[in-house]
LOKOLGU-524100 format. One record per residue (C-alpha): y, z, x; chain; residue number from 1; residue in three letters. Coordinates in steps of 0.001 Angstrom, whole numbers. Layout:
BEGIN
[[Y,Z,X],A,NUM,ALA]
...
! end
This chain:
BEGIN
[[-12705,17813,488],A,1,UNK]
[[-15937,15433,1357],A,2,UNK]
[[-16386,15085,-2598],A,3,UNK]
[[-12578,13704,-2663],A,4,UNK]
[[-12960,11306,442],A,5,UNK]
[[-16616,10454,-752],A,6,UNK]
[[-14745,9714,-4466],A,7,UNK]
[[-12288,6679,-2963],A,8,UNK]
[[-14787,4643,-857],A,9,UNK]
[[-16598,2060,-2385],A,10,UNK]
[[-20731,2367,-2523],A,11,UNK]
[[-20679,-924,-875],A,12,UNK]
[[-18763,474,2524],A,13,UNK]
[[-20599,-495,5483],A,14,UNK]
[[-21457,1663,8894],A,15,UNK]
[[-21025,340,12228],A,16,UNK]
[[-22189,2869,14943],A,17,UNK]
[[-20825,1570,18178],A,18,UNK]
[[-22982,3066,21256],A,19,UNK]
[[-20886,5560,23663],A,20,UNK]
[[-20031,3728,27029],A,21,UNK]
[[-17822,4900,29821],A,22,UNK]
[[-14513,3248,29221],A,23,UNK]
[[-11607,5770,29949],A,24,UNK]
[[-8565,4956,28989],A,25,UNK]
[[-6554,7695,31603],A,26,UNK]
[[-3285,6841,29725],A,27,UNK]
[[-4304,8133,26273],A,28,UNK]
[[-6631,10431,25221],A,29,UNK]
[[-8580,10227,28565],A,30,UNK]
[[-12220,10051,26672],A,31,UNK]
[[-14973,7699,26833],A,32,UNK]
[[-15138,5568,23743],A,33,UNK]
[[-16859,7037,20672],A,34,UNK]
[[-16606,10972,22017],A,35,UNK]
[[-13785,13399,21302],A,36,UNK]
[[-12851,16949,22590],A,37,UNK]
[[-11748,20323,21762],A,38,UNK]
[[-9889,22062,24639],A,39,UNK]
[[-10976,19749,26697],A,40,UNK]
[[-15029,19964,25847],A,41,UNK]
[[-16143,16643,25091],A,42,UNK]
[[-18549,15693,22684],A,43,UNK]
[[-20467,12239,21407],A,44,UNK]
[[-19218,10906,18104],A,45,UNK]
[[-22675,9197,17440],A,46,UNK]
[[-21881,7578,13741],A,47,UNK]
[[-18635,5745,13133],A,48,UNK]
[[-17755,3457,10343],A,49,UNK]
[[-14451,1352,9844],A,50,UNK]
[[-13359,267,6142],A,51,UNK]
[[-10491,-153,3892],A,52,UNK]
[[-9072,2583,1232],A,53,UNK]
[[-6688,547,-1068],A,54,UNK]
[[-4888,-1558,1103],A,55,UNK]
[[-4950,1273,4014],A,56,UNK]
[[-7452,1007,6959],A,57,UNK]
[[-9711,3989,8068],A,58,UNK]
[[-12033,5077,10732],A,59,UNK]
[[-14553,7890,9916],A,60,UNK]
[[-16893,9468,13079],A,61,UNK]
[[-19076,12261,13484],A,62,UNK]
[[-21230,14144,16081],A,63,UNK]
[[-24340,13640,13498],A,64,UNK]
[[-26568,10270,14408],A,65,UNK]
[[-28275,7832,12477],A,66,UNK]
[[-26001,8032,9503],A,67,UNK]
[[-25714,4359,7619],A,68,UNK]
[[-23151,4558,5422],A,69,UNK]
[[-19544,6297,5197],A,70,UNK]
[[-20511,8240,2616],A,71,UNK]
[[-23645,9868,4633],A,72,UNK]
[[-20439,10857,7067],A,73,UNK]
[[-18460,12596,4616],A,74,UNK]
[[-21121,14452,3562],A,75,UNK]
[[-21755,15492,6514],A,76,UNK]
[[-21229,18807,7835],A,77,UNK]
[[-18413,17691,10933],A,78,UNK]
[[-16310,15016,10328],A,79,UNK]
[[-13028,13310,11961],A,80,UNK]
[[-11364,11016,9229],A,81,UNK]
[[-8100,8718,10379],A,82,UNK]
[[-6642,6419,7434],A,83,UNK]
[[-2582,4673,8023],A,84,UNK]
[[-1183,2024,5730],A,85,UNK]
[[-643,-1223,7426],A,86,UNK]
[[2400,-946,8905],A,87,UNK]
[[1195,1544,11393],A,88,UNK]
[[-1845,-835,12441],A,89,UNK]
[[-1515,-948,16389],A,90,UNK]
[[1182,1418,16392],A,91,UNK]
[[1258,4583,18200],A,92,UNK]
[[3369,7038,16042],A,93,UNK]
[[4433,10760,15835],A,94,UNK]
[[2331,12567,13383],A,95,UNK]
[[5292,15630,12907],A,96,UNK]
[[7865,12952,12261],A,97,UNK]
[[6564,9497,11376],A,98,UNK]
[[7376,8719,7188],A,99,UNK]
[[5152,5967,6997],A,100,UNK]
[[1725,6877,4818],A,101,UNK]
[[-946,8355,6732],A,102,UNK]
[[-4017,10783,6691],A,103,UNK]
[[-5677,12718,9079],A,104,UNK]
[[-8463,15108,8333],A,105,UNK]
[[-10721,16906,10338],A,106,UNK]
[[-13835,19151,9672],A,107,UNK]
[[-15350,19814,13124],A,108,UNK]
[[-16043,23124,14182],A,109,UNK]
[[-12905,24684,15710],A,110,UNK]
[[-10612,21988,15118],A,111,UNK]
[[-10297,21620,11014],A,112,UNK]
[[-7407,20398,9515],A,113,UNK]
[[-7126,19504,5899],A,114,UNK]
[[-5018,16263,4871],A,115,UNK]
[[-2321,16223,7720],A,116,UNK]
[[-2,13294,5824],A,117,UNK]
[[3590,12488,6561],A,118,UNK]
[[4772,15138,3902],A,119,UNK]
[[2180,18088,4940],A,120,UNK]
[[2140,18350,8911],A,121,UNK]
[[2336,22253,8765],A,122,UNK]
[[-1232,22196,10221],A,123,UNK]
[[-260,20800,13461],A,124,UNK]
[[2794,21786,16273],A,125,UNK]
[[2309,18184,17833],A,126,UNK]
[[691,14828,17790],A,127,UNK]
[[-28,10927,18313],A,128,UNK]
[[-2171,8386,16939],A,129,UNK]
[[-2895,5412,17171],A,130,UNK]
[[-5175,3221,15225],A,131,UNK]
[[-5642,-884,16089],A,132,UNK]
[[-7551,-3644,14550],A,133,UNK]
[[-8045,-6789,16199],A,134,UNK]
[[-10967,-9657,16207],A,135,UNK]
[[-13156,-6974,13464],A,136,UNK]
[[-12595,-4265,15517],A,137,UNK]
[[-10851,-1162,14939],A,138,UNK]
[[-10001,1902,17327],A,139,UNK]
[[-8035,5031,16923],A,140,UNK]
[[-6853,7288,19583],A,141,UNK]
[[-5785,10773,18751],A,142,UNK]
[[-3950,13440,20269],A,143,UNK]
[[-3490,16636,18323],A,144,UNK]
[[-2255,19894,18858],A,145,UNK]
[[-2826,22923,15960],A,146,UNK]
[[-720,25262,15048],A,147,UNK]
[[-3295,27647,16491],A,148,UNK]
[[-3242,25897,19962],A,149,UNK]
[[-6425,23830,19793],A,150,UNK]
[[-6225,20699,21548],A,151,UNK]
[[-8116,17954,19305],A,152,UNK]
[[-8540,14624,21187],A,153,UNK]
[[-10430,11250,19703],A,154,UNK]
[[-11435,8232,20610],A,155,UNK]
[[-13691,5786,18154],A,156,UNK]
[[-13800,2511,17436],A,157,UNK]
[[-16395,738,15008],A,158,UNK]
[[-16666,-2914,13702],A,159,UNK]
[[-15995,-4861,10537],A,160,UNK]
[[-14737,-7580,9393],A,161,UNK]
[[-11511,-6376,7256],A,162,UNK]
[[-9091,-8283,4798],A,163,UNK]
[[-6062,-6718,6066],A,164,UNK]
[[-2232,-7122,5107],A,165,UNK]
[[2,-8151,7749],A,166,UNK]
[[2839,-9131,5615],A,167,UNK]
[[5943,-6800,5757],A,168,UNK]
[[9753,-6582,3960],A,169,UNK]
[[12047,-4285,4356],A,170,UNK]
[[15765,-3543,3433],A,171,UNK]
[[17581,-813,5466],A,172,UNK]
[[15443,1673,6636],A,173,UNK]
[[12857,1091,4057],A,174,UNK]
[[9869,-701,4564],A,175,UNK]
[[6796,-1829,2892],A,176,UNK]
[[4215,-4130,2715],A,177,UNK]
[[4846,-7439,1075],A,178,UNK]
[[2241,-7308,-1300],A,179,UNK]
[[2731,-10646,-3309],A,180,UNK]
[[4803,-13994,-2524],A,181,UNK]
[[5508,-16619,-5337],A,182,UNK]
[[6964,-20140,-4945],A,183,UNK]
[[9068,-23294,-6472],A,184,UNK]
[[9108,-26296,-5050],A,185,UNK]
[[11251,-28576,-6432],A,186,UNK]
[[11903,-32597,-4883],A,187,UNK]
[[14934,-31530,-2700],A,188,UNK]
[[14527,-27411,-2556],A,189,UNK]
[[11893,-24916,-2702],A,190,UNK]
[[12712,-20995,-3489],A,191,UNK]
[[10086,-18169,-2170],A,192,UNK]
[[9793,-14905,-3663],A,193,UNK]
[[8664,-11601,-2259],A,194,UNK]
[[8149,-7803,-3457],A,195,UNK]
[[6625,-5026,-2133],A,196,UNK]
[[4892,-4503,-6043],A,197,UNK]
[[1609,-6048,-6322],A,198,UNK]
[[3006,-8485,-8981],A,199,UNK]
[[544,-10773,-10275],A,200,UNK]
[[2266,-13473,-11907],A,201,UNK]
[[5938,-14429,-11476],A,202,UNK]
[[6993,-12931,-14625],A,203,UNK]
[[6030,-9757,-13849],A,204,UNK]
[[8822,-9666,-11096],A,205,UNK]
[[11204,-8386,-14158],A,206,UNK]
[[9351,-4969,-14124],A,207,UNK]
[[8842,-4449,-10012],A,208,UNK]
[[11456,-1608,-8402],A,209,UNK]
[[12832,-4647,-6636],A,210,UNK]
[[12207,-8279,-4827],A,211,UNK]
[[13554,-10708,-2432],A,212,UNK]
[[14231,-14211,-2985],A,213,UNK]
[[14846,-16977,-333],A,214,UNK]
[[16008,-20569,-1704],A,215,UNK]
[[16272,-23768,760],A,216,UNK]
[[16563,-27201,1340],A,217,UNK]
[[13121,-28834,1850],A,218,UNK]
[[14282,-30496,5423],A,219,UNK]
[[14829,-26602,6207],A,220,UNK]
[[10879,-25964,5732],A,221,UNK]
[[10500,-26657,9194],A,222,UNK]
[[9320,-23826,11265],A,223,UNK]
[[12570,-23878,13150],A,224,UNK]
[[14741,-20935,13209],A,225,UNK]
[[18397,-21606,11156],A,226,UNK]
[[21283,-19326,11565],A,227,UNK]
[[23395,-18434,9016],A,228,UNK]
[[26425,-19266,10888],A,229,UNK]
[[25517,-23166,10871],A,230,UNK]
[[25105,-23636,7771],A,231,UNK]
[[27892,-25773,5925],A,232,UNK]
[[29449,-25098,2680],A,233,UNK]
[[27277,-27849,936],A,234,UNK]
[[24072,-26187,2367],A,235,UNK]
[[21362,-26083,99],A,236,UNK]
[[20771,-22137,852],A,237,UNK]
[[21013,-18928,-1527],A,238,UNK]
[[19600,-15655,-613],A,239,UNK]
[[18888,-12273,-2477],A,240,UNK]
[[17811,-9028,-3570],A,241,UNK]
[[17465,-7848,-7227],A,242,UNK]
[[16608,-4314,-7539],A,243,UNK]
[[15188,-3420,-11603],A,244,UNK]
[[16295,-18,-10957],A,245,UNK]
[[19368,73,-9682],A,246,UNK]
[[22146,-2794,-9825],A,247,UNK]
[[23974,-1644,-7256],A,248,UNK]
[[21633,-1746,-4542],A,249,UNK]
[[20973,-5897,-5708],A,250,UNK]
[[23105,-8457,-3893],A,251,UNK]
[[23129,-12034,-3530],A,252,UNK]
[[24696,-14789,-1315],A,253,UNK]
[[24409,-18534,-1080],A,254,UNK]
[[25934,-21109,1278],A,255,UNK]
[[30135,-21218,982],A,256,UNK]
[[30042,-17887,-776],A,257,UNK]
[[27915,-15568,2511],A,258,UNK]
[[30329,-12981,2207],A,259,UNK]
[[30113,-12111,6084],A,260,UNK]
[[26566,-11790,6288],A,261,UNK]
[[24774,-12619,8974],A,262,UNK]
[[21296,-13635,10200],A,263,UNK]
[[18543,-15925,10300],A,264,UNK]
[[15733,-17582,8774],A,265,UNK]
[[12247,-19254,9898],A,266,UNK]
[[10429,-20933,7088],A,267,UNK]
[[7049,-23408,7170],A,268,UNK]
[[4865,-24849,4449],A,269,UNK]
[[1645,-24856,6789],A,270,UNK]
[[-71,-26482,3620],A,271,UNK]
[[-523,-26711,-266],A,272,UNK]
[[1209,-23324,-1797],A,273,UNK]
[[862,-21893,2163],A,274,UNK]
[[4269,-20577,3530],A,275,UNK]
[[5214,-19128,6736],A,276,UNK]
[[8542,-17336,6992],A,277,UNK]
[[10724,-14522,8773],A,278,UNK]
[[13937,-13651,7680],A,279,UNK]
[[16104,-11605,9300],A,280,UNK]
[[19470,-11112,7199],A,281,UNK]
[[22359,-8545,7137],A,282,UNK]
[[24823,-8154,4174],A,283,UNK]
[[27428,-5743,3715],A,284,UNK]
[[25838,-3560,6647],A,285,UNK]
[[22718,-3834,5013],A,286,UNK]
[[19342,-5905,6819],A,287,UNK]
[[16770,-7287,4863],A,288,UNK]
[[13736,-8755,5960],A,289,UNK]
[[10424,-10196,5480],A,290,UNK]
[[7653,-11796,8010],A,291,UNK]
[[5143,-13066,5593],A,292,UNK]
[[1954,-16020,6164],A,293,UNK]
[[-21,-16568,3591],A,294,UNK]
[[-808,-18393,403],A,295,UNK]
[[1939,-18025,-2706],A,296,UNK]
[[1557,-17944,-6205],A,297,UNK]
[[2960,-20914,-8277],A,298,UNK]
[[6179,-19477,-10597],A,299,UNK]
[[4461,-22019,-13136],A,300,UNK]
[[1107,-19482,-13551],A,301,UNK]
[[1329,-17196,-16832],A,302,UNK]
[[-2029,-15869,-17320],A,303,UNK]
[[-2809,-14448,-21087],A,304,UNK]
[[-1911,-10874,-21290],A,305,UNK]
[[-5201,-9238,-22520],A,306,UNK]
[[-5023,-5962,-24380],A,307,UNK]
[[-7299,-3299,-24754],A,308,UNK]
[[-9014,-2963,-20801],A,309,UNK]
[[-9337,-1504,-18059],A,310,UNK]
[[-10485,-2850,-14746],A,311,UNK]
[[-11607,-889,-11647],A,312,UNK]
[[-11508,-2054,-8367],A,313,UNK]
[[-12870,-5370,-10105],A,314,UNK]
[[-14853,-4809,-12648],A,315,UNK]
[[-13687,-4723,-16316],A,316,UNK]
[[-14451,-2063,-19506],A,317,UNK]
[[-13154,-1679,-22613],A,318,UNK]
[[-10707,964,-23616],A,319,UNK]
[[-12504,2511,-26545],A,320,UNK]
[[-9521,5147,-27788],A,321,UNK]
[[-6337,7273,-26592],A,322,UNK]
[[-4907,10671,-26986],A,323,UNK]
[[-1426,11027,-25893],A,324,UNK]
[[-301,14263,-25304],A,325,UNK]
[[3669,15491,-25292],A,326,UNK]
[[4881,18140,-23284],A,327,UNK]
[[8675,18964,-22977],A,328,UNK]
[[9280,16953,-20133],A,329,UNK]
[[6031,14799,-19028],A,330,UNK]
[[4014,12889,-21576],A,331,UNK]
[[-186,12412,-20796],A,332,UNK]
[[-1928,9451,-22181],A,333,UNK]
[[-6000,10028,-21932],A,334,UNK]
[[-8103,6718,-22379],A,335,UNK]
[[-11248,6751,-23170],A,336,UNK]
[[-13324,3614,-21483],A,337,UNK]
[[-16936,2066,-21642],A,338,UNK]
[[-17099,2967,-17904],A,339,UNK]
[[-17820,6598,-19119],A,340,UNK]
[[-14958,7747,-17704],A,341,UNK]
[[-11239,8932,-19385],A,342,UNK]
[[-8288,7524,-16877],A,343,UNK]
[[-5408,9789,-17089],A,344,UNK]
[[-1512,8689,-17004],A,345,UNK]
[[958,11179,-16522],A,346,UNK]
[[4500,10065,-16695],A,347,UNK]
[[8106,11486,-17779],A,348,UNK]
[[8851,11668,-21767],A,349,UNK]
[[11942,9128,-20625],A,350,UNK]
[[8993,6405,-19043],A,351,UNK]
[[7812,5748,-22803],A,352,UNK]
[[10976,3335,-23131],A,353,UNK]
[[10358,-421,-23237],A,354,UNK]
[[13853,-718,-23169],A,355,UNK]
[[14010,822,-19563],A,356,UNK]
[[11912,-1891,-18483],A,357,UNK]
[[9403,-859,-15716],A,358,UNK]
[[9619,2041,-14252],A,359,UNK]
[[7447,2754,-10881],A,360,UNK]
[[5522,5668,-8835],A,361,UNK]
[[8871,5701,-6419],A,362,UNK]
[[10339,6979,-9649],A,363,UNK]
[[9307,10053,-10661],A,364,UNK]
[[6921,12552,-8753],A,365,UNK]
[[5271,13116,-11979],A,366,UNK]
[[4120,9555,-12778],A,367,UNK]
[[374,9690,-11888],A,368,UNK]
[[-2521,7931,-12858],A,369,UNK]
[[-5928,9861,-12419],A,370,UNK]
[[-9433,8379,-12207],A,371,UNK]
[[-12601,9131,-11459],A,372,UNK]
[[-11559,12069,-8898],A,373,UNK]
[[-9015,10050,-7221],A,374,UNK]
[[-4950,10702,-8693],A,375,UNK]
[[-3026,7799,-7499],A,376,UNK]
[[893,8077,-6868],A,377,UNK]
[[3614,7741,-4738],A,378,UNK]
[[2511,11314,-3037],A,379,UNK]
[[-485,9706,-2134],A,380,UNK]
[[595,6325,-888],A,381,UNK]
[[-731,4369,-3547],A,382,UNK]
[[2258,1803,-5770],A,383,UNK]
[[1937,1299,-9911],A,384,UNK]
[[4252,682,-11877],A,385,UNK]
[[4237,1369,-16032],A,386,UNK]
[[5980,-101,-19397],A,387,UNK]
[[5534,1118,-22461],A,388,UNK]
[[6594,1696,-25395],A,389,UNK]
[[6072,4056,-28431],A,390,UNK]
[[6781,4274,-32181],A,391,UNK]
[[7076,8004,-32872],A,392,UNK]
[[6649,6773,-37223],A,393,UNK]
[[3337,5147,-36749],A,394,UNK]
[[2356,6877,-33966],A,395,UNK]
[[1706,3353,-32227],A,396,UNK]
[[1609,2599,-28455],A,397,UNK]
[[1995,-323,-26306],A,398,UNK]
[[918,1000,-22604],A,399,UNK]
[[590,-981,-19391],A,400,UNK]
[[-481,-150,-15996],A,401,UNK]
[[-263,-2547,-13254],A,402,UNK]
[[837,-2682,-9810],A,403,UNK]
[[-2138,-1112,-8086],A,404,UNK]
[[-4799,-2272,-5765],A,405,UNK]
[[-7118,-228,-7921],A,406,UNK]
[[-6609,287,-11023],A,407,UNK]
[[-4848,-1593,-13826],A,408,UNK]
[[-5301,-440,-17971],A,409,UNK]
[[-3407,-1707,-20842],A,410,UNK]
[[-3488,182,-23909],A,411,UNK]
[[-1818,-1120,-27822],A,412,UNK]
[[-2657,735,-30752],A,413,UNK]
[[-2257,3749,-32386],A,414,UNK]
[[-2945,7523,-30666],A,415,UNK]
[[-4373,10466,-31603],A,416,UNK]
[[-929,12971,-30855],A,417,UNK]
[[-1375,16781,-29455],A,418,UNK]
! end
C-alpha cells in the first residue's frame, strides 16, 4: 500500500506541518486540530502535508514528527490518508453512500483500513468526511466507524497553495468536473463549449463521451441572469448537448424551437478569452448545467498532432516500440519509452475501431492504462479516452491516448503481435 500511494505523488510534493493548538470544533469530530482518536484516545498528528493527486486534493498526517515530505509519510509506519475529487471540496458527505470519487486509507495501529472508495466501503458500518480548502488551506474532518466497532476520528489541516478546479457540469444526476471550455466569438454572437473530457483543442470534442454547448447574442454577455421564458422567437439563443456515444441521450434547442424547456442562463466575458457563466436548463425532464470561470480555448487553435510520444505529468519521451497483444475479448498494447518504463493499455478487441470514434474509461471496465505502478481508469477516478485503429494485413497501428491529467501516448506504426 505505501509503495502505491508513494508511486502517484510527485517528488516535488511539499510538507506543511501545522503545530497542534486547542481549537475544538464540539460539532464535528470534537478534536483539537492536527490530533485524531481511536475510541476516544487522542493522539498528536505531528506531520501533515496537503497536495494534489490528478486533479483530486489530499491530506496525508501521521503521529511520526519531523517528516518533510509526503513521501517520508507514506513510508511511514502509521499513516491517515484522505483524497476526494473536487466536487466534494467543502462538502460533508456519507462515506457508505456518497458516488462521488473518494479515498480513504488508514494504517494506524488499531484503526487500518485499506482504500475505503465509493465502490469498496465493506471496511466501514458508518461514516462522514469532510475535507475544505480555502485561502491555501486545507482541513479534513473524519468520522469513522469499522466494521469491527473502532471509532476512528480526525482532524488535520496543512497549507499550500493548490491549483484547484472549481468548474462543474452536470446533466441529470450525473456530475463532473468541467475540465475544458472553448469559445467563438463572432461580431453579433459568441458560442461557449464545455465537457467534462480534458479536451485540448476544439477538435478533439468529436471523440469526448459528450459536451455542452451554449450560443448567444453578444448584448446577452452581460452577467445578468436571462430566463428562457423571455426570450423572443428572433432571439439569438441555441442550446445543447451532443453525446459521441449515444444519440439518444444528445438534444438541442434554440430560440422559437425550446420545445418546453425551461431555465436560465448567466454569462460574462470578464476579459480577453475569460468567461463567466451558470446555466441552469431543463429539457424533456432532463437538467443540465454548468457553473464555470475561467479562461477558454479559442475554436480557431489546432495544434500539430505529433506521433510517436509519450508525455508524463509534463515531461516528454519517445516511444521506442510496441507489442500488442490479443486476447479473446481485451486487446493489450505494451510501449516501450525512453523514460525506461513500458505504459500498458488495456482495452476491449471492439475499442481498436477508428470507425467507432472515441471510446472512453466510462466505457468499458476493462479499458486501463498502466504506468509506472499507478493503473488509471474509471475504477479509479481517473478520465481517458482512446482511438485507434488497426490493420490486421500489415499489422499496422494508429493508437492515441488522451484525456488524462497524467498521461497522454500516441503510438503509429507497425507491432510486434502475440
Amino acid at each position: 500500500m505505501k509503495k502505491f500511494l508513494c508511486f502517484l505523488l510527485s517528488a516535488a510534493t511539499l510538507l506543511v506541518a501545522c503545530e497542534p493548538d486547542n481549537s475544538v470544533d464540539n460539532n464535528e469530530t470534537g478534536l483539537p486540530l492536527n490530533s485524531y482518536s481511536i475510541n476516544e484516545n487522542k493522539a498528536q498528528l505531528q506531520s501533515v502535508a496537503v497536495d494534489m493527486l490528478g486533479e483530486n486534493i489530499y491530506i496525508v498526517a501521521t503521529p511520526t514528527a519531523n517528516l518533510t515530505t509526503a513521501a517520508e509519510i507514506f513510508e511511514s509506519d502509521e499513516y491517515v490518508f484522505v483524497a476526494v475529487s473536487p466536487l466534494l471540496v467543502g462538502k460533508t458527505f456519507d462515506l457508505k453512500t456518497e458516488s462521488k470519487l473518494y479515498t480513504v486509507t488508514s494504517t494506524l495501529s488499531g484503526a487500518k483500513l485499506d482504500n475505503v472508495t465509493p465502490s469498496d466501503n465493506k471496511a466501514i458500518s458508518a461514516g462522514t468526511a469532510t475535507l475544505s480548502y480555502e485561502n491555501g488551506v486545507a482541513v479534513v474532518k473524519a468520522d469513522i466507524t469499522l466494521k469491527s466497532g473502532t471509532v476512528l476520528k480526525v482532524h488535520a489541516s496543512a497549507a499550500n497553495e493548490l491549483s484547484l478546479n472549481n468548474n462543474i457540469i452536470s446533466r441529470g444526476d450525473e456530475y463532473k468536473p468541467l475540465r475544458a471550455a472553448f469559445y467563438d466569438e463572432g461580431d453579433y454572437s459568441t458560442t461557449l463549449y464545455f465537457t467534462p473530457a480534458g479536451a485540448e483543442y476544439y477538435g478533439e470534442l468529436e471523440d469526448v463521451s459528450w459536451y455542452m454547448y451554449i450560443g448567444v447574442s453578444n448584448l446577452l454577455l452581460d452577467g445578468k441572469t436571462h430566463s428562457l421564458a423571455e426570450l423572443g422567437g428572433t432571439s439569438s439563443f441555441e442550446f445543447g448537448v451532443i453525446d459521441n456515444v449515444s444519440d439518444m441521450k444528445s438534444t438541442e434547442i434554440m430560440a422559437g424551437f425550446l420545445r418546453g424547456a425551461t431555465g436560465e442562463f448567466t454569462i460574462l466575458k470578464t476579459a480577453a478569452a475569460t468567461y463567466k457563466a451558470d446555466i441552469n436548463i431543463t429539457i424533456q425532464g432532463v437538467t443540465y448545467t454548468a457553473s464555470f470561470e475561467d479562461e477558454c480555448i479559442s475554436v480557431d487553435y489546432a495544434p500539430e498532432k505529433p506521433t510517436n510520444f509519450f508525455t508524463y505529468k509534463g515531461t516528454d519521451y519517445t516511444v521506442l516500440s510496441a507489442t500488442l497483444t490479443q486476447g479473446a475479448e481485451v486487446w493489450s498494447v505494451e510501449i516501450a519509452t525512453s523514460s525506461g518504463k513500458n505504459v500498458v493499455l488495456n482495452a476491449p478487441k471492439a475499442f481498436f475501431n477508428s470507425g467507432d470514434g472515441g471510446r472512453g474509461f466510462s466505457q468499458s471496465a476493462d479499458f486501463t492504462v498502466e504506468y509506472d505502478g499507478t493503473v488509471y481508469s474509471k475504477a479509479n477516478g481517473y478520465s481517458g479516452t482512446i482511438i485507434s485503429a488497426y490493420d490486421e494485413a500489415t499489422q499496422h497501428l494508429a493508437l492515441d491516448f488522451f484525456n488524462n491529467s497524467d498521461v497522454k501516448f500516441n503510438y503509429t506504426g507497425t507491432v510486434e503481435v502475440k
